[in-house]
C-alpha positions in Angstrom: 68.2 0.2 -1.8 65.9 0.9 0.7 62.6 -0.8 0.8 59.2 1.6 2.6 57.1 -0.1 4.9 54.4 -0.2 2.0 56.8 -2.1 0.0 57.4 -4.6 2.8 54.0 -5.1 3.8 53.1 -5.8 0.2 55.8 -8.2 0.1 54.8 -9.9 3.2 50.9 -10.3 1.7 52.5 -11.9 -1.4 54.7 -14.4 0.2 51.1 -15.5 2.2 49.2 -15.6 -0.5 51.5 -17.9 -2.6 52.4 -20.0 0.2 48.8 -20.3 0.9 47.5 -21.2 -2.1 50.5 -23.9 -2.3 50.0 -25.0 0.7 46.0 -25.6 -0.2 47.4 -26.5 -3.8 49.7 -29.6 -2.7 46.6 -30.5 0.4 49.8 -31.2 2.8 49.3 -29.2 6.2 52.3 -26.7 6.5 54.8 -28.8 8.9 54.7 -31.6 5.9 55.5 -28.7 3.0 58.0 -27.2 5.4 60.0 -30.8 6.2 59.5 -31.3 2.2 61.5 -28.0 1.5 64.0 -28.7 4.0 64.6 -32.1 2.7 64.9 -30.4 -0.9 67.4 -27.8 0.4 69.3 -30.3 2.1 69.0 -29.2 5.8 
């Protein structure tokens, strides 16, 4: 299945918004979210 450019670009604005709105959600700047998820993935 092969996604258009629409699709993708749609997808990308998602994925921003939601991480976004987390990001100002939890008030931690984006290196401290991103170490949390690591940490929680078990890099």
């Amino acid at each position: 299945m092969r996604l258009q450019r629409q699709d993708w670009i749609a997808l990308a604005l998602f994925v921003a918004v939601a991480l976004g709105g987390l990001w100002l959600w939890t008030g931690a700047g984006p290196v401290v979210w991103l170490t949390n998820f690591a940490i929680m993935c078990g890099f």
